[in-house]
Every structure is written in C-alpha cells, then in structure tokens.
C-alpha positions as CSV (number, residue, x, y, z in Angstrom):
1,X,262.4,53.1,70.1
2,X,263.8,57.0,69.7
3,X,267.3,57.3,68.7
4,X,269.4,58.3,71.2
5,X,269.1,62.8,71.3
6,X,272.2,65.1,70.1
7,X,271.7,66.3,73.7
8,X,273.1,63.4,75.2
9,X,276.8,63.8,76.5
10,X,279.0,61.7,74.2
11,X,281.7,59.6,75.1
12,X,284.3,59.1,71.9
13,X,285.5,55.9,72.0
14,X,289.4,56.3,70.6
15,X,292.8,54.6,71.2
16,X,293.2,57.5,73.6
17,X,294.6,56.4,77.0
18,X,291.8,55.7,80.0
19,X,292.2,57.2,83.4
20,X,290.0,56.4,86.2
21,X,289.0,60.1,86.2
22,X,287.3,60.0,83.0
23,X,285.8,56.8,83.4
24,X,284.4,58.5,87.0
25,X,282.9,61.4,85.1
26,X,281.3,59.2,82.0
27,X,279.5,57.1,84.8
28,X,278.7,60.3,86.8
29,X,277.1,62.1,83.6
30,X,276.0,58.9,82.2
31,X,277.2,59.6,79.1
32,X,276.4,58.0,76.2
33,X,278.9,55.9,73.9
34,X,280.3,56.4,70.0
35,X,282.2,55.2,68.0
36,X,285.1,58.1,67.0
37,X,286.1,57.7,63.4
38,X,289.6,56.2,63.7
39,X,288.5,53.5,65.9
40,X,285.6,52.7,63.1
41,X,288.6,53.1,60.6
42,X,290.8,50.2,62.8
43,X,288.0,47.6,63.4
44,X,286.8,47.6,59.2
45,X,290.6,47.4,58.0
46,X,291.3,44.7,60.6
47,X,287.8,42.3,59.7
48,X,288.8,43.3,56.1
49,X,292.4,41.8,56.5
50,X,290.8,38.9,58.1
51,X,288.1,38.0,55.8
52,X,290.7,38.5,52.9
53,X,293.2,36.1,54.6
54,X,290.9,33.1,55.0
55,X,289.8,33.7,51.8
56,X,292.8,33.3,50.1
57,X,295.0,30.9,52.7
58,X,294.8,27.5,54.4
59,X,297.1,28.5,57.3
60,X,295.3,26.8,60.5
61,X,294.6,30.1,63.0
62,X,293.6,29.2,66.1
63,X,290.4,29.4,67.3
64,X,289.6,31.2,63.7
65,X,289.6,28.2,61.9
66,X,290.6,25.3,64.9
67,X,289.0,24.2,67.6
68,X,289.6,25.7,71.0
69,X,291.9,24.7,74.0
70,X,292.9,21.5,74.2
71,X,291.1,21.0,70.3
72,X,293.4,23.3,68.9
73,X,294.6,21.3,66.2
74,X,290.9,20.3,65.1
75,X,290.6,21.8,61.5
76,X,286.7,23.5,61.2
77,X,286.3,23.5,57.7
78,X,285.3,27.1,56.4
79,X,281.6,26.8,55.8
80,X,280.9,25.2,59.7
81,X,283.8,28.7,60.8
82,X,280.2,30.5,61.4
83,X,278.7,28.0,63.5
84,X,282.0,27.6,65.3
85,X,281.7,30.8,66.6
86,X,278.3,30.4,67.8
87,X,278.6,26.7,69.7
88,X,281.8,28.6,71.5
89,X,279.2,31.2,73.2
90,X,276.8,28.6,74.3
91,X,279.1,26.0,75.5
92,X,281.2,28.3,77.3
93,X,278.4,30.5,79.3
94,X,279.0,28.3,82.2
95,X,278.0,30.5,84.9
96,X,277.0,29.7,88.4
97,X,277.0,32.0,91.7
98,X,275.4,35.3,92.0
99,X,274.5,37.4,89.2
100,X,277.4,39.9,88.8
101,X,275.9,43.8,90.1
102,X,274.6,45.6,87.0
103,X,277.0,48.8,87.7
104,X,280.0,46.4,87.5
105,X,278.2,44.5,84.1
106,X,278.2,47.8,82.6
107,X,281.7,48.3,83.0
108,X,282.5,44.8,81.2
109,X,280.6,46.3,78.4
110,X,282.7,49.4,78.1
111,X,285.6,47.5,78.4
112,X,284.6,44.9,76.0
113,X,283.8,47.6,73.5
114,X,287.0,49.5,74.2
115,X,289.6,46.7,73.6
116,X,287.9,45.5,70.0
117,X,287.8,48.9,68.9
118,X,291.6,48.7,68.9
119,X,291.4,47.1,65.8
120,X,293.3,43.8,66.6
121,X,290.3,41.5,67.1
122,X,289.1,41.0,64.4
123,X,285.6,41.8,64.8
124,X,282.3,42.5,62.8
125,X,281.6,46.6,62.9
126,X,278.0,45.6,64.0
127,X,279.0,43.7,66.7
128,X,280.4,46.5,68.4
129,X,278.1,48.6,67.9
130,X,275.9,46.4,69.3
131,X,277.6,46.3,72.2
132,X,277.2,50.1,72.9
133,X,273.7,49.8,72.1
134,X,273.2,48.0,74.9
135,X,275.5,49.9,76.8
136,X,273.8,53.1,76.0
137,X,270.2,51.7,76.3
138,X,271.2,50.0,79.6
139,X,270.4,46.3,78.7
140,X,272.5,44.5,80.8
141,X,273.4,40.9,79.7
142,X,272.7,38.9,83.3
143,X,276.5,37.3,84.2
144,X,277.4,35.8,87.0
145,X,280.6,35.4,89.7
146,X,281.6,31.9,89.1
147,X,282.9,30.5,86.6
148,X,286.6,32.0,85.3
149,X,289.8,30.8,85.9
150,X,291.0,34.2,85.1
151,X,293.6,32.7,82.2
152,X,292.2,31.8,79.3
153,X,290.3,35.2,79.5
154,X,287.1,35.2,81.5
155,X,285.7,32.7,79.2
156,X,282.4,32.1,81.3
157,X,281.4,35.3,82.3
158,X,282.2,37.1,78.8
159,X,280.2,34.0,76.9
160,X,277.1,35.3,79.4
161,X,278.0,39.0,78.5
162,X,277.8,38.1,74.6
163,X,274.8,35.6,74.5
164,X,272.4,38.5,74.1
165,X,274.4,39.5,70.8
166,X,272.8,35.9,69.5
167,X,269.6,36.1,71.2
168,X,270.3,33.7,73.7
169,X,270.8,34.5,77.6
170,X,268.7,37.0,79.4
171,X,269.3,40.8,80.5
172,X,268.1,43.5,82.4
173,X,266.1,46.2,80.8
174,X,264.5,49.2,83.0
175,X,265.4,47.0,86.3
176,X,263.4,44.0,84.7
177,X,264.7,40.5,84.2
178,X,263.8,39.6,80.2
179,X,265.0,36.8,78.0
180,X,267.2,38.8,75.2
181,X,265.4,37.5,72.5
182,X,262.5,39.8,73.7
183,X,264.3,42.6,74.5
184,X,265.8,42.6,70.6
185,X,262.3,41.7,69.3
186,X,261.1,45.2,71.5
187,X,264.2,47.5,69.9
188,X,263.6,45.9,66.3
189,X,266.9,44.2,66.2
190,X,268.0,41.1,64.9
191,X,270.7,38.5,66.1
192,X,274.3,39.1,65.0
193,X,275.2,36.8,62.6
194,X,278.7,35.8,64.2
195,X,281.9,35.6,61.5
196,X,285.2,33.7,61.9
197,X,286.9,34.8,65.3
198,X,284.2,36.8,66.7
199,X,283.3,34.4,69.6
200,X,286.5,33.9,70.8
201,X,287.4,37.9,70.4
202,X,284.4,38.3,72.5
203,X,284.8,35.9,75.4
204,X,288.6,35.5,75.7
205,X,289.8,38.6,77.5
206,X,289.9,39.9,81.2
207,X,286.9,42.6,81.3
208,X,285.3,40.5,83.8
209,X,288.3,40.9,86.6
210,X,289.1,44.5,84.9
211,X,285.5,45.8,85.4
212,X,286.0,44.3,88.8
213,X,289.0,45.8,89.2
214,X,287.8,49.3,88.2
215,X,284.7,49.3,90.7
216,X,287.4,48.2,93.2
217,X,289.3,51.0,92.6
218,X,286.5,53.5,92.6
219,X,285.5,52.6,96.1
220,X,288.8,52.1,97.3
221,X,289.5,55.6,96.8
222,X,286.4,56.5,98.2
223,X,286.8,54.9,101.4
224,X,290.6,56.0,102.2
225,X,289.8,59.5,102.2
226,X,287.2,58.4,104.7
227,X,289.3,56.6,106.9
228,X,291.3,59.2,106.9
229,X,288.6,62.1,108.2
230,X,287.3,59.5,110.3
231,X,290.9,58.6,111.9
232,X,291.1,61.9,112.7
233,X,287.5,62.6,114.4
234,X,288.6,59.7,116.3
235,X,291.9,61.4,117.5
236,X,289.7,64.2,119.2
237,X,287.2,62.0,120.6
238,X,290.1,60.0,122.2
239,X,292.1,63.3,123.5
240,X,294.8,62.1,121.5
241,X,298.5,64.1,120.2
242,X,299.0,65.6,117.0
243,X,302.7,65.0,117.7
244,X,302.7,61.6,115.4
245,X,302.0,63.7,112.4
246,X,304.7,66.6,112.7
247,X,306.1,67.1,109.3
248,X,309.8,66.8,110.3
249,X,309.1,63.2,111.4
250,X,307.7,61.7,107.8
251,X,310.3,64.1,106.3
252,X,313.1,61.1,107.6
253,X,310.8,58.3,106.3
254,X,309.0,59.8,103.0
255,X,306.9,57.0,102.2
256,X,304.8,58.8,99.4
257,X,301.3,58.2,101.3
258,X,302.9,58.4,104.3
259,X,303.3,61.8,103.9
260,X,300.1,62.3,102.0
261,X,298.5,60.8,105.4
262,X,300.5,63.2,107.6
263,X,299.6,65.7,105.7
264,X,296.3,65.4,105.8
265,X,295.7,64.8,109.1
266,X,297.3,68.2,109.7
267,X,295.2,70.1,107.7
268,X,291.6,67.9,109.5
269,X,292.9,68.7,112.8
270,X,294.6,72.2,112.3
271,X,292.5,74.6,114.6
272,X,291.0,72.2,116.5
273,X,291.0,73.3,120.3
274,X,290.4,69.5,121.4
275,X,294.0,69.1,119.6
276,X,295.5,71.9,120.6
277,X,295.1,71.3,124.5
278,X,298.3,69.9,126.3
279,X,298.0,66.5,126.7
280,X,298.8,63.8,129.9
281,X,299.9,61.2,128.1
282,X,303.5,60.7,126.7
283,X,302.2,58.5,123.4
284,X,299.2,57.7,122.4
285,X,298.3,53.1,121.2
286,X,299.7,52.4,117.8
287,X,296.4,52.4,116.1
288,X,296.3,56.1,116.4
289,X,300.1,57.2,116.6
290,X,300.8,55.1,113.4
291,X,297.6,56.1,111.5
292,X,300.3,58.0,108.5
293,X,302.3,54.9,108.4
294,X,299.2,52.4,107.8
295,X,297.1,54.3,106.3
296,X,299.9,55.4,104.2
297,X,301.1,52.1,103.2
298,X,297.9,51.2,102.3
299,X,297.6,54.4,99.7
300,X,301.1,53.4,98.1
301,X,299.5,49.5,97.6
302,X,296.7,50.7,95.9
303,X,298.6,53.3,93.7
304,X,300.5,50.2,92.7
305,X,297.0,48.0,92.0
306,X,295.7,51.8,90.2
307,X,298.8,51.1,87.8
308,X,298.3,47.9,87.1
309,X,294.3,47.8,86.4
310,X,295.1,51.1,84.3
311,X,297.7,49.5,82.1
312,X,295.3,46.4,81.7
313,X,292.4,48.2,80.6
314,X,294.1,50.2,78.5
315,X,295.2,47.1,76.5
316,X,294.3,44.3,74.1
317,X,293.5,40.9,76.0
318,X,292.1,38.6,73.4
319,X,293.5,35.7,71.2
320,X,295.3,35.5,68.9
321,X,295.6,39.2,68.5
322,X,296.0,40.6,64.4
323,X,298.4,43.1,63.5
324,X,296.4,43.9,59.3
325,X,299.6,46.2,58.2
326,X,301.9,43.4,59.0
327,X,300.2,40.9,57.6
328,X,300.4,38.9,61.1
329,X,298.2,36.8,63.5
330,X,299.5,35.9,66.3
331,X,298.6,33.2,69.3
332,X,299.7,33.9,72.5
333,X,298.6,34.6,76.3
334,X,297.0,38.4,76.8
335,X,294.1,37.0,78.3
336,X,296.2,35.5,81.0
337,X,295.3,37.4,84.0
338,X,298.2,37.2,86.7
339,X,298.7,40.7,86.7
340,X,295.4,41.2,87.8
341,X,295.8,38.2,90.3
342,X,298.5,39.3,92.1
343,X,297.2,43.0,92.1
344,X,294.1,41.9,93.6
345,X,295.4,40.1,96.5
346,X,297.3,43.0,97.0
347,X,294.7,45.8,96.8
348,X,292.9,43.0,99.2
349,X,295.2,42.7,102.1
350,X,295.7,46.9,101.9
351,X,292.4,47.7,102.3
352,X,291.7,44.7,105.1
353,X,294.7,47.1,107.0
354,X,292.5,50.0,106.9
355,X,289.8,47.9,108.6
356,X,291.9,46.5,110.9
357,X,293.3,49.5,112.3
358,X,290.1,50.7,112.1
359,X,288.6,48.6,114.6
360,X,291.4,48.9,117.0
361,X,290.6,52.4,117.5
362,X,287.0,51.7,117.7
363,X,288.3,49.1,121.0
364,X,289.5,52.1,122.6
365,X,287.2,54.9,122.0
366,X,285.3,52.3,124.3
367,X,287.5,51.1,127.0
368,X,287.0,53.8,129.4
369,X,290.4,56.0,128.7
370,X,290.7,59.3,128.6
371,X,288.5,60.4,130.4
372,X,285.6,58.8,128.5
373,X,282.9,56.2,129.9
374,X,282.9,52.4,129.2
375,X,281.2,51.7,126.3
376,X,280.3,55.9,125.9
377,X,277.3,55.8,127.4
378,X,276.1,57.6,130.6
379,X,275.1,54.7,132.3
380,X,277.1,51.8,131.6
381,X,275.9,48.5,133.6
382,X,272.0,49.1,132.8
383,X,272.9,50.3,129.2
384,X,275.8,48.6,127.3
385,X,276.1,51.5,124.9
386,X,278.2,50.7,121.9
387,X,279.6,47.7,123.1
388,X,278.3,45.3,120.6
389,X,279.1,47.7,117.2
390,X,282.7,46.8,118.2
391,X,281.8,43.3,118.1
392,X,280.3,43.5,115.1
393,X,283.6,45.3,113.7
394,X,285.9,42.9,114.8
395,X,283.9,39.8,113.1
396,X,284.0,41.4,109.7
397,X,288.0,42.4,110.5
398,X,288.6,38.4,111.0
399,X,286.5,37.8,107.6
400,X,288.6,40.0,105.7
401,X,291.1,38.3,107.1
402,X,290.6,35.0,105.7
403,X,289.3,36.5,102.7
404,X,293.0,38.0,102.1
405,X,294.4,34.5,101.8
406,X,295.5,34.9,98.0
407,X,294.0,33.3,95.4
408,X,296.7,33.7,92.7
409,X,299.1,31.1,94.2
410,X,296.4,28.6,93.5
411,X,296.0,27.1,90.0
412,X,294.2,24.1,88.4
413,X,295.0,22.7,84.9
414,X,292.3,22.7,82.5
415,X,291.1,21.8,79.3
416,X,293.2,18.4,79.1
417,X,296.6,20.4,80.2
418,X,296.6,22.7,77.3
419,X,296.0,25.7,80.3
420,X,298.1,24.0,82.6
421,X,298.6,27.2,85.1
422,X,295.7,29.5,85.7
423,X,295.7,33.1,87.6
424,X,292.5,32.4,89.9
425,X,292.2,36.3,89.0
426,X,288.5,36.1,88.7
427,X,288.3,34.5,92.2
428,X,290.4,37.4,93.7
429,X,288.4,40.0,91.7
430,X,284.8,38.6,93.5
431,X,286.6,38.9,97.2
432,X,288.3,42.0,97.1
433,X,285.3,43.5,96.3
434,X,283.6,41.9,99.9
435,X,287.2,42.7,101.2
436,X,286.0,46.9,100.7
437,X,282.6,46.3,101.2
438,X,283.3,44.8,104.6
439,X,285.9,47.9,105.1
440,X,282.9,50.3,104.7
441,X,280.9,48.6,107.2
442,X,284.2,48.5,109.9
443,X,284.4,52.4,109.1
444,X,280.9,53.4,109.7
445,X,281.0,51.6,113.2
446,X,284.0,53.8,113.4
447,X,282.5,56.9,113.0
448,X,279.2,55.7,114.9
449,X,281.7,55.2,117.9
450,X,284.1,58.4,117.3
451,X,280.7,61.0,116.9
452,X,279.5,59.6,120.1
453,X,282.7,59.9,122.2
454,X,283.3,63.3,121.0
455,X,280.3,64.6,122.6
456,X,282.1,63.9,126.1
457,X,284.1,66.1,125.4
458,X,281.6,69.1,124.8
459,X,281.7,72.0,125.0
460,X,284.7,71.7,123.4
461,X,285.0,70.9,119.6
462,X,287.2,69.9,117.2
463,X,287.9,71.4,113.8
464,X,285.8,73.0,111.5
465,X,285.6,71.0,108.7
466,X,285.4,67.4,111.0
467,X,282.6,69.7,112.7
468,X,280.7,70.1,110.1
469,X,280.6,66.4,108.9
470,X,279.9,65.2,112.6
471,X,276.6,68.0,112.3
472,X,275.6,66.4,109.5
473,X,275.8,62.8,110.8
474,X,273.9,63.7,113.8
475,X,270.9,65.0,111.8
476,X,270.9,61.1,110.3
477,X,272.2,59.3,113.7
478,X,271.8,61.4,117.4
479,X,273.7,60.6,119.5
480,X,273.0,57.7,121.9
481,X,271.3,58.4,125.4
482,X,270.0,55.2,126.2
483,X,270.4,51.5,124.9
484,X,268.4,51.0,120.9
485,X,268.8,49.1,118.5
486,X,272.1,49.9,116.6
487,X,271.9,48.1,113.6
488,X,269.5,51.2,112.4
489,X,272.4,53.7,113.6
490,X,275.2,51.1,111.4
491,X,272.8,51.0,108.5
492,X,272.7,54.9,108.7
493,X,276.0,55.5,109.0
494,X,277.0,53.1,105.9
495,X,274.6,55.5,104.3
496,X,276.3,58.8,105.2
497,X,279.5,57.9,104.2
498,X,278.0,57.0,100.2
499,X,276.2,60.3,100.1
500,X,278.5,63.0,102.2
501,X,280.3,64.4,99.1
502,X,283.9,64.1,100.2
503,X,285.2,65.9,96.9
504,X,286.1,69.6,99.1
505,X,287.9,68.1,101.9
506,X,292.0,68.4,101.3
C-alpha cells in the first residue's frame, strides 16, 4: 500500500481546543490525521511512567492490574496483565442492533484518537497510530447501536471499535465488509500486542454517544437554518404578517435565538411584495406568529447541547486517568455519561418542536384559507392534492414524540451493583439522531406544501433570495397539476434540502 502523499491536507492532532467548525472542515476536506509532536511527547512519557510504576510497585490499579467492575479486587498477576487486556476486548464487544453508520464510526475514531493523545491513558504509541491509520485509510471497525449503558464508558461499542487493533472483528474497507484480520494481512500490518491498561483506555470512554453527539449537532444546525427559510416561504404562501417579527417586539423579550429568529426572518422576507401587501387579517395561527419564539427556543437548547458535547469531546473520559508528573493514578467516573444523557434528551425534545410547528403550518397551507384551495390543488374532490403529505407529517411528529420520552431518568444496575446508576446516554444518543432525521422528513413536506401554495399566489412573488431557492426546487419537484404519486416529490425534496448549499443565506 502507498504511504499516504505530502499533498494530503493534514490534520495536527494537539491538546488544542475542538470546535465544531474545524471538525466540519476536516470532514469537508477529508483531511488526513497526524500526530503533532507534543501530543507524541504526552502519550511516550505517560506509557513510560506507567511501565516504570508496575515495574517497580505492587499497588493494585484498577483495571491495570485488577479485574474489572464488579472483579475489581481480583489481583491479575503481572505476566497474565497482557492477556488481561486482550480477554477485556472480546468479552466486552457485546454488540447487537444495527451497525452504527460509517460517517458516525469515523468520528469515534477521531475522538478515540483525540482523548489518548492527551497523555493520560496510558497507551502504547502504536496503538494510536494505529487508530489513525485506519482513520486515514478509511477502515472502519463495524460497531453497532446496542449495547452501552452510557456509564461505564461505551464499553460495547468501543470493544467493537478496538477489535480490529487485535485482528478480531470485521471492518469496512472501500465500502466492502472484510474480517480485520484480512484487511491487516492486505496493508502488511500485524496485531497490536496490547500492554497493561490499554484495553480498558480504549473501551471505557464516551466516543460512542460523543461521535453521536457531534453528527447530531452537525445536522441540527443544518436543518434550523432550514426551518427557518422554509418558515418563511410558508409565511408568503399563507398571505401571512410580518408584524410578529418587528424588532421592537423581541427587543422586550431578548431571548438570544429569539431574536436571531426575528432577525432572520426579516432579512428572508424584506422586499417581498407578497409581504408587503396589507393584509385582512388581524393575527395570523400561532404556528406562524410565534415562529421567533419556537424556533428560537429551540436555537438556545441546542446552543446549550453545542456546549456540553464541545466540553466533552474536548476531554479525557477513560479510567482511571494518569497524571506522570505527579506521580498519580487515579480511579474515578469520566466515562460516566449523564452529561451527555441529559443533553440529549434535550437536543431531542428541541428539535421534535421544530417538527411540530412545522407540521402545523403544513395543516394550514392546506385548509383552504387565505384565499388558497383545499389541499392546493385546482381541483380538489377528483384530486386530493397534498392532502396525504400532511398525513405523513403528522405520523412522524407523534413518533418523535414518543421518541422524546427521556432516557436518562432510566437506570439499571450492572455488573453485580458495582455500577449501580447508569446514564442510558447511549440509548438517547441512537434516538435523537431518528428524532432529526424524522425532522428532515417533516420539513421537506413543508416545503413540498409551501412551494406549491405559493404559486396561487402568482404573479406575485416573494423575496429574492426565497425566490431563488423555490426555482431551484421546482427544476427537482414541479409543481402539482394533477394527483401522482408524492412519495417521489418527498424523496426529492429530502434531497434538496442535503444538497442546496445554505452557507450564503443570512
């Protein structure tokens, strides 16, 4: 295999502090990963103290020299510490569910690499830079969604995300399912021989919610902006005020992303003649009157959940955690994941709002206000127009409405009541993701339905810039004449709003 080219773009990883930002444009440019000289420096003095202290003390560690969990005061004796090490991958790649989507698997493996190289793991130098080769060579160790607790790290899926270090478990390579052993055999690399603490530094840690957490994030932002635009092509389609957004009213209640929401819908709608006519109706329904203080509710939750994933990621997770120039190792609870937990359900219920509101707008676009036909079609009786998208809509609302029943007030003692109060992070990691995925979906039926009722309204138009995005959707969906089949038109909006490049609308 070639080594990697001194063309590639080159991502240094350092102790410097992560931002979403950066971690956007590494993915964007695929950039490669390296190991910057002061992390190398941190990881070999902190194996060195390690190796040194075991060497030269009895002191029980645990899960360096103990057993794990509940067999923590089970002394291994210092030639089986190895094998310790490799027994605690296998028996804890306990995996079930779906496999775990490569772009978010990736992401572990950044993360996994970026909290060793802090130097207070413990770890092998080879082992991490095993770990990037994979990362930079795309081999994807194949994890799965069940199987963490979310407290004592995410044991299970990390043990999957490490077995390829060993030669067990299987990957992807070049969108191909392979054992690793094969995948090593084809790159000319040989198992890592585990030391003392490796295993545990590897699987006890929260990169499995975190990398979650991070995709999250990513889309979240993605699909606020949209409901945003979309909001406002669906004020125009409906005729409706611009009065709700007035400055001087969020100015009384400055909500931070209630004002970022006025705001913005000023600056869609400014110029639109649609907005600027005079309008019959004293207020407009909630769902489009309050659109600053939902929408903007939701953007001050998910700044919150943006903190909180930022901090962890940026952080040290596994156990017990080494301090070399104090001559310390410590046990405690890092991996414990009830910041994430909590965030999670949070982030969930925020963006569920987004869909709900959502939908309600999509109800009236169609109830035959404003001037606008039942169901926006010409014809309604023989053709039911886009009755049915609404339907659609208002199934995946109620799902994401039981899917925002929280999972971190649930916990189950394991491991014999050693971990006697769990975060259920992982769980609310795995269904805020459908939460946002189902929140795409409600959108693009949103935008199906607002594109279509703004063409009653021709010749008139609304702004520019909302223009120009409903042009481009109508050269992937036109609009709707006659009764067809609409899950094409749904499928084909979820696809504009992934490839419409957002990034040069205020």
């Amino acid at each position: 295999m070639a080594l990697l080219s001194v063309q590639d773009k080159l991502h240094y990883i350092n102790p410097e502090l992560l931002t979403r930002d950066l971690i956007e444009k590494m993915i964007d440019q695929q950039a490669k990963l390296i190991l910057s000289d002061d992390s190398i420096e941190k990881i070999t003095h902190c194996r060195a103290y390690l190796d040194d202290k075991l060497l030269h003390s009895d002191t029980l560690f645990y899960g360096i020299n103990t057993g794990f969990g509940y067999l923590q005061n089970v002394q291994i004796d210092k030639e089986q510490i190895a094998h310790l090490q490799y027994n605690l991958l296998q028996s804890h790649a306990c995996g079930l569910g779906e496999e775990v989507p490569a772009s978010i698997v990736k992401l572990m493996l950044f993360l996994k690499i970026q909290s060793l190289a802090y130097g207070h793991s413990g770890v092998q130098l080879q082992t991490v830079q095993r770990l990037i080769d994979f990362y930079n060579y795309d081999i994807l160790p194949v994890v799965y969604t069940q199987g963490s607790l979310g407290a004592s790290g995410d044991l299970s899926p990390l043990s999957h995300l490490s077995l390829p270090l060993i030669g067990l478990g299987e990957v992807y390579f070049q969108r191909k399912k392979y054992s690793s052993q094969d995948v090593l055999t084809k790159f000319g690399w040989t198992p890592i021989e585990l030391s003392s603490k490796e295993g545990i530094a590897l699987i006890n840690g929260t990169q499995f919610m975190s990398a979650y957490g991070l995709h999250c994030l990513m889309q979240a932002a993605r699909l606020i902006k949209w409901a945003d635009v979309i909001s406002a092509i669906s004020v125009d389609a409906f005729d409706g005020s611009a009065e709700p957004f007035h400055e001087r009213i969020h100015s009384v209640r400055p909500h931070k992303g209630q004002i970022q929401t006025a705001t913005r819908l000023r600056n869609l709608l400014k110029h639109s003649p649609i907005c600027n006519l005079p309008k019959k109706q004293v207020q407009d329904p909630y769902s489009f009157r309050c659109i600053p203080q939902v929408h903007g509710a939701s953007k001050d939750a998910f700044a919150h959940v943006n903190d909180i994933i930022l901090q962890e990621i940026n952080s040290v997770t596994d156990n017990p955690n080494i301090f070399p120039d104090d001559d310390l190792i410590l046990s405690g609870g890092n991996f414990h994941g009830q910041p994430l937990a909590l965030g999670f359900d949070y982030l969930c219920m925020a963006m569920a709002e987004l869909g709900n509101i959502s939908e309600r707008r999509t109800y009236q676009l169609l109830s035959g206000q404003r001037g606008l036909p039942l169901f926006l079609v010409k014809n309604p009786g023989l053709h039911s127009g886009l009755m049915i998208p609404q339907y659609t809509a208002a199934g995946i609302v109620s799902e994401n409405k039981q899917l925002c029943t929280p999972s971190s007030v649930d916990s189950i003692t394991s491991s014999n009541g050693q971990e006697d109060h769990v975060s259920m992070g992982a769980n609310g990691a795995t269904k805020c993701l459908r939460v946002i995925n189902n929140l795409e979906k409600v959108l693009a039926i949103e935008l199906l339905t607002a594109t279509q009722a703004l063409e009653f309204r021709r010749p008139l138009q609304t702004s520019a810039v909302l223009e120009d995005i409903v042009g481009k959707f109508r050269q992937l969906v036109p609009f709707n004449e006659t009764d067809r089949v609409l899950s094409t038109d749904m499928h084909r909006a979820i696809e504009f709003l992934r490839a419409y490049p957002l990034s040069a609308i205020d």
